[in-house]
N, C-alpha and C positions, 0 to 999 in steps of 0.2 A: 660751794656749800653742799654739804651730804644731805642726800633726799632722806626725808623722815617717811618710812614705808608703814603701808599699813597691809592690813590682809596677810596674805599669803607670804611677801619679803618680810613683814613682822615676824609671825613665825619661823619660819625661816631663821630668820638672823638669832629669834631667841632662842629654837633650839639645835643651829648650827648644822639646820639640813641642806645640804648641798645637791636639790635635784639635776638628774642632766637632762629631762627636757624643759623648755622655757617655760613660764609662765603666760599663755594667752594672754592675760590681762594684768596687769602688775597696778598698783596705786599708791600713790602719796602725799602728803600733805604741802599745798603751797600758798603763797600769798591769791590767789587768784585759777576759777577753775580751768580744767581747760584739756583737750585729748588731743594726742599725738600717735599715728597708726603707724609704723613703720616695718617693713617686712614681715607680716603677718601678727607684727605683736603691738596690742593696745595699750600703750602707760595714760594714766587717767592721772589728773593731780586735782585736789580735791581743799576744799578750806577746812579750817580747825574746827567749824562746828560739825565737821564728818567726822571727827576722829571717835573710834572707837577707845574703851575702855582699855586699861593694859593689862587685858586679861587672854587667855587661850579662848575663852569661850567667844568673848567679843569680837577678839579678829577673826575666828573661824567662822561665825555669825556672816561678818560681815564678806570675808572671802566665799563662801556658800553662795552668796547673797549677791554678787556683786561681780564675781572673778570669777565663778563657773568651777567644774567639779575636775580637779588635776589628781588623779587617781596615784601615780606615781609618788606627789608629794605624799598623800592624804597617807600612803602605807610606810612612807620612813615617818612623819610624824606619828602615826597611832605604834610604832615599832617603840616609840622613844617620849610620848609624854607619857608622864604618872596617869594609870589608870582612876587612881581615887579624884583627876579634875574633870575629867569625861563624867564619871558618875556624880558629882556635887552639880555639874550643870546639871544635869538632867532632872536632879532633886527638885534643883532651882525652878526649872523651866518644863516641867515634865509634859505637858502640851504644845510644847513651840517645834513648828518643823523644823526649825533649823537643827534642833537638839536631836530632834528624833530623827533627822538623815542623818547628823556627822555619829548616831551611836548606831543604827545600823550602818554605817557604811563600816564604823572601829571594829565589828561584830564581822561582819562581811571578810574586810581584808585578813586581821589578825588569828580570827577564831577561836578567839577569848571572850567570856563572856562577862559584860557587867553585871555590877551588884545591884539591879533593877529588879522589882518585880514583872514592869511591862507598865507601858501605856494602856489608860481605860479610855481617854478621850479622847474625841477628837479626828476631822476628816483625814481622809490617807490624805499622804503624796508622796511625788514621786521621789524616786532614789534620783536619776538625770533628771533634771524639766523638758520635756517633751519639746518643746516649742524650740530649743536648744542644744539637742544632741540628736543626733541618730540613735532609738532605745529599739528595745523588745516589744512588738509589736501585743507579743501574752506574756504583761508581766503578772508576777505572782506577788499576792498581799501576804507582808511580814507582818503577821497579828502583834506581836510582840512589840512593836517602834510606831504599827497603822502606818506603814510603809510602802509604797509599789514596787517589788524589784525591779525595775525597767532595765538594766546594766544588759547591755545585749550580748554580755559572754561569761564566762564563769570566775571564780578565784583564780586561778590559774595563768587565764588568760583573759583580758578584756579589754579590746581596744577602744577610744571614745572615738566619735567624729562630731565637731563641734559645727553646728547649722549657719557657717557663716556666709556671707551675699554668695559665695563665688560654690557652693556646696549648694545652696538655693535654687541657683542656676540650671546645674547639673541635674537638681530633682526635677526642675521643671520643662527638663528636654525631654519633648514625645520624641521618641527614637522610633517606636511605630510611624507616627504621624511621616517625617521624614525618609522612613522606608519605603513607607506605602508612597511617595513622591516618586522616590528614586524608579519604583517598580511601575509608574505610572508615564513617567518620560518615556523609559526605555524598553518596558515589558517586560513577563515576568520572565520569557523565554532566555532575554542576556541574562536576567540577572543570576540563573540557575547554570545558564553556561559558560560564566565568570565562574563560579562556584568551586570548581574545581582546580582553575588557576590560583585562585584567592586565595584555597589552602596551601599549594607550594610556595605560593607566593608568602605569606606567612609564614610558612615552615624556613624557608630559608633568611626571611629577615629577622626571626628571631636567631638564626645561627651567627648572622652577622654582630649582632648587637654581643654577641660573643667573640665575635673576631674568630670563628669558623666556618666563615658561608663556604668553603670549597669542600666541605665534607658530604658528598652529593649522597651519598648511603644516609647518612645519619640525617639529612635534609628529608628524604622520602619515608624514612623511618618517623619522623616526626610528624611531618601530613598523614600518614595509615591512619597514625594512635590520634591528633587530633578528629580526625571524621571517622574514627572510630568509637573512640569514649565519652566526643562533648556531648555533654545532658542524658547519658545513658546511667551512670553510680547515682545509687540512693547517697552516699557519703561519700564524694570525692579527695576526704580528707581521711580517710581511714589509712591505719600503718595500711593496710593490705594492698587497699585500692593504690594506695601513692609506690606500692611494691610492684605492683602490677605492671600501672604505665610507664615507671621507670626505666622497666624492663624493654616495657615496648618502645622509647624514647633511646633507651641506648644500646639494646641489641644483646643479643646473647653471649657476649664476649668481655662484656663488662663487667671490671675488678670489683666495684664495692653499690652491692645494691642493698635497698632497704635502709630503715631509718637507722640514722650515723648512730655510733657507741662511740665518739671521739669528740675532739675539740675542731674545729673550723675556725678560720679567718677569712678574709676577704682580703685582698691584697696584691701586691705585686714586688717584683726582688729585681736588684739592676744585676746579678750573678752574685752577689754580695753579701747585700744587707735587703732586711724585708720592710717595706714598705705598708702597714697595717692600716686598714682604711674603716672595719667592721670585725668585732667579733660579736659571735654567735652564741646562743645560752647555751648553759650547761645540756649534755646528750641527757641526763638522768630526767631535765625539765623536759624535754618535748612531748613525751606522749600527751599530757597532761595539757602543755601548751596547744599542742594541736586538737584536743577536744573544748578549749577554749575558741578555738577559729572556727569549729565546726559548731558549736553551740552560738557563736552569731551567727553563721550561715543559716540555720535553723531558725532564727529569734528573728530574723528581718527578714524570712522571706515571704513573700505574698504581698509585696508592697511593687508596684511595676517602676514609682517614681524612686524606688533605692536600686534600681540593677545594676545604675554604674556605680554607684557608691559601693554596693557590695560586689562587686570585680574587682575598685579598686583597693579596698580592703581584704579581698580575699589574697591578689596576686601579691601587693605588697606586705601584708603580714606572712604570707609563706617566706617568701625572701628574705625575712629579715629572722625570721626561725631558723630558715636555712637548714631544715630537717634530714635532708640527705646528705652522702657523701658526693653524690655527683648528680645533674639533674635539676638542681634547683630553680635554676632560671627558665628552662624551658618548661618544667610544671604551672613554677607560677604564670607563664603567660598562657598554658595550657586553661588555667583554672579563670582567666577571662571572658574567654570564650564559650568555655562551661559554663559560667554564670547566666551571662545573658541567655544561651541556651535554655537553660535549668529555666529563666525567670521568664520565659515565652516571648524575651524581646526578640530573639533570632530566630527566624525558622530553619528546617532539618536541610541540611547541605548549604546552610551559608554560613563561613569562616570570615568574622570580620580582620582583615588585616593592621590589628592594632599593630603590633613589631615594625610595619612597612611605616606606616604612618613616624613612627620613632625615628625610624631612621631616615626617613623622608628630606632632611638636611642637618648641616651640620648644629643649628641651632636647635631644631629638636631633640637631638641626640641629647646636646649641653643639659635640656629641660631634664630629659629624664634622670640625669645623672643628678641633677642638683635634687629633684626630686628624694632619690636617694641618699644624697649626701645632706638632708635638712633632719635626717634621724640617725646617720651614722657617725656625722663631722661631731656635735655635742659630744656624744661617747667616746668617741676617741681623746676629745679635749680632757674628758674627766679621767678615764683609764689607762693612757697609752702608756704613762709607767707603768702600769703592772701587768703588761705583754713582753713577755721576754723568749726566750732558747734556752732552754736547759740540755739535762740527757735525754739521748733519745729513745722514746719507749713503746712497745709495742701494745697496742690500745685492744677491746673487745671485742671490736669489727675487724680488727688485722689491721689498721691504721698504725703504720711508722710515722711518729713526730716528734720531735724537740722541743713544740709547740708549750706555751707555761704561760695561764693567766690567770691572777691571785684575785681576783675580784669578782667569782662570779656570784655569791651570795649577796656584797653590793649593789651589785649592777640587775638583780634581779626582779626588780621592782621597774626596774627602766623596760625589760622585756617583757613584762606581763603587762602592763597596762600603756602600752604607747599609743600618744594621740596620730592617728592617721589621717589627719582633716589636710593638712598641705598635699599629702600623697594624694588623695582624693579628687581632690579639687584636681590635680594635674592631668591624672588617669581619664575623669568627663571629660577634659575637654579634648584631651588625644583622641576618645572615641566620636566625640563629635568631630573631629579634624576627619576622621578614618571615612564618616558616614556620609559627611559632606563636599569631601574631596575628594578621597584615594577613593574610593567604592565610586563615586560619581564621576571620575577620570576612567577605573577603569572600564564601570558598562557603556561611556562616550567611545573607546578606544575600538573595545570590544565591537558595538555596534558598528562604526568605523569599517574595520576589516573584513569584519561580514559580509556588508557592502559592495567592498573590493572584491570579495571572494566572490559574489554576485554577478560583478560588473566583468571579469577576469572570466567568470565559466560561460557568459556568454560568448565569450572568441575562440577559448578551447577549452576541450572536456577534461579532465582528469579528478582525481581524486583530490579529494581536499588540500592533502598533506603535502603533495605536489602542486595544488593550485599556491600555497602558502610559503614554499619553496621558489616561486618563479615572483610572486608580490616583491618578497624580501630581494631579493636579485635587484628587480626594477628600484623599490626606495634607495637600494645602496650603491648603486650602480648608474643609474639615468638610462635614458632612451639607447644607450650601446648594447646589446648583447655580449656576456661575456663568452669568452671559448671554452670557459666548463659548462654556461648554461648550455651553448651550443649543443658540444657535445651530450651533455645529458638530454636534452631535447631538440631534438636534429630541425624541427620543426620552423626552429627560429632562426633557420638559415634565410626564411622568408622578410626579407627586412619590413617588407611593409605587414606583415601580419605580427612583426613584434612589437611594431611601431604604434598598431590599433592596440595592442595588449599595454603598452607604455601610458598611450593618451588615459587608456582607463583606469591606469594605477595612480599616475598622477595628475591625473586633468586636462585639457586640452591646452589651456594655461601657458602649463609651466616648461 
């Protein structure tokens, strides 16, 4: 039997809008009430005494009310209902919040104005409900609706993150609290002299996560510009600044810098045929979209319980802007660590190893990909007809492509307002994985060799680099002296003095 939908599949189905991101909360009518949560998404089934009226005003009433605020849908329906039933409700209802958010939000997206004179009654509220999204921390009163604009980014662009349990969570991780731990076990002295492995060590796991960790230049090229620019830009999203570190990310040799004048894909080709996994808005939308990402970076900052929320809304909405011609991925993981920087969660010379933690096994890897693929697999579902090859043309920025996709004024609603609450939710807990694990393995390890290196300069002197040269020997090797150690250190022709150097590498034990 076909579920009789109400809310949001009401509309929907009446006016034949076909969103491509899901509906958080979906509802319908059945013999008996009853919730079913399945992969992030709520269906609620509800009795006949819920059913709303068979009106636009009713269901959007009751989706407001009920289903939470789906930005995407909310601009292809105000694209596409008759303005004269927006303004009849509002005649109707001229005091009821419900009316006076869905007519600023129609005012908001569209940029048309109804045939209102304005609301005289009546308390504000908000544009999100507070208690329920990630908003602007200073919103601004629409006199005109007695409105909050809470919406933490602009027309443009404005992503939601919806406050659910596993977002909750993440708000209520003291990352301080469990630094200050981490710096309490081990002092602050390891944890300042991890600091600087933890940036290479970073640097190269996000090259992996690209399938180029052997690029050793562009590995150390990446470490400078990270403990060079995290938390130093007033606007880390500025064409300029994103010009800048690009540069210092790919080196002065690089074909196409600054923001693309082209089309992009995401993808892979077996020599053949292309494999499209992501396309990217139109190049004319970014500036505009990236003053969208930087007016929520602005709108939520000062809050210490949103720093991973806003990292992971920063890294993941760059990525999915995908602003550059080349770059992208290592900005955005650039712009995590910025974050927490920027929000005083990290202090100066410590690089959290999100990338290492990613790549930490093959299941994590899986995480993050699906992560990415729970905002790009919908879109493809709905667009991959209308990615094709044509001729190939030579673009603004010098870009050759063949590249041809008929839907970007469609699909444009999908990139302005995407919900980033699964990305979210993924990103906290990678960083809590990072904070509590990889960072707590490495000042254990760290401490560890110290140690050794302690135990080891008591039997002979040398320099560190050599003390650390004869350790590694001993782990790899056991109690034998090798004939290059030999010869490199003639010293260990003394069997029993390598033998004292051996017990203290590995124990008397072993």
């Amino acid at each position: 039997m076909e579920r009789e939908w109400i809310g949001y599949r009401w509309l929907a189905g009446t006016y034949n809008i076909s969103p491509v991101q899901p509906f958080a909360v979906s509802t319908c009518i059945g013999k008996s009430r009853g919730v079913v949560f399945t992969d992030g998404i709520t269906r609620v089934t509800l009795t006949q005494a819920a059913r709303p009226e068979a009106t636009s005003a009713a269901h959007l009433t009751f989706a407001l009310k009920h289903e939470g605020v789906h930005l995407e849908f909310l601009a292809r329906l105000f694209a596409v209902i008759p303005q004269i039933e927006i303004e009849q409700w509002i005649q109707r209802e001229p005091s009821g919040q419900y009316a006076r958010r869905a007519c600023f939000l129609y005012e908001w997206l569209t940029g048309r104005s109804l045939a209102f004179d304005g609301v005289t009654v009546g308390n504000y509220v908000s544009a999100l409900p507070d208690e329920q999204y990630v908003t602007n921390r200073r919103p601004e009163n629409c006199a005109r609706w007695r409105v909050r604009n809470n919406l933490p980014g602009n027309v443009f662009y404005c992503p939601t993150i919806r406050r659910t349990e596993k977002i909750k969570a993440v708000e209520q991780f003291d990352f301080r609290a469990q630094l200050a731990q981490l710096e309490g076990d081990f002092g602050t002295d390891i944890l300042l002299r991890s600091a600087v492995w933890l940036t290479i060590k970073e640097s190269r796991a996000s090259f992996r996560i690209e399938h180029e960790e052997l690029q050793a230049d562009r590995i150390r090229r990446f470490a400078v510009a990270m403990e060079r620019f995290i938390g130093k830009e007033d606007d880390p999203l500025s064409p300029e600044f994103l010009e800048q570190i690009q540069k210092e990310i790919l080196g002065g040799r690089a074909l196409r810098i600054g923001v693309r004048r082209s089309p992009v894909f995401v993808g892979e080709t077996n020599g053949f045929d292309e494999f499209i996994h992501y396309v990217a808005p139109h190049w004319d939308a970014i500036p505009a979209m990236l003053s969208g990402l930087s007016k929520f970076a602005a709108s939520t900052a000062g809050q210490p319980s949103l720093s991973l929320i806003r990292a992971g809304v920063l890294s993941f909405g760059f990525v999915f802007l995908h602003p550059m011609a080349d770059g992208n991925g290592r900005i955005s993981r650039f712009l995590i660590n910025d974050t927490l920087r920027r929000d005083d969660v990290t202090p100066d010379r410590l690089v959290l190893p999100v990338s290492a933690s990613i790549i930490r096994s093959a299941s994590n890897l899986a995480a993050y990909n699906i992560a990415l693929e729970q905002y790009s697999e919908p879109m493809m579902q709905k667009y991959r007809t209308a990615c094709g090859m044509g001729a190939e043309i030579v673009c603004e920025d010098g870009v050759r492509t063949n590249f041809e996709f008929t839907a970007y004024a469609d699909a444009s609603s999908f990139w302005a307002y995407p919900d980033l609450t699964a990305q979210c939710e993924y990103l906290g807990g990678v960083i809590q994985e990072t904070l509590q694990i990889d960072m707590r393995r490495e000042a254990s390890e760290l401490a560890a060799h110290l140690r050794l290196r302690a135990l080891v300069k008591e039997i002979v002197e040398a320099p560190d680099n050599e003390i650390d040269r004869i350790i590694r020997s001993v782990q790899d090797n056991g109690r034998t002296p090798t004939g290059k150690l030999k010869r490199e250190y003639p010293i260990f022709t003394d069997d029993a003095l390598f033998e004292e150097v051996a017990n203290a590498v590995l124990g008397e034990g072993s």
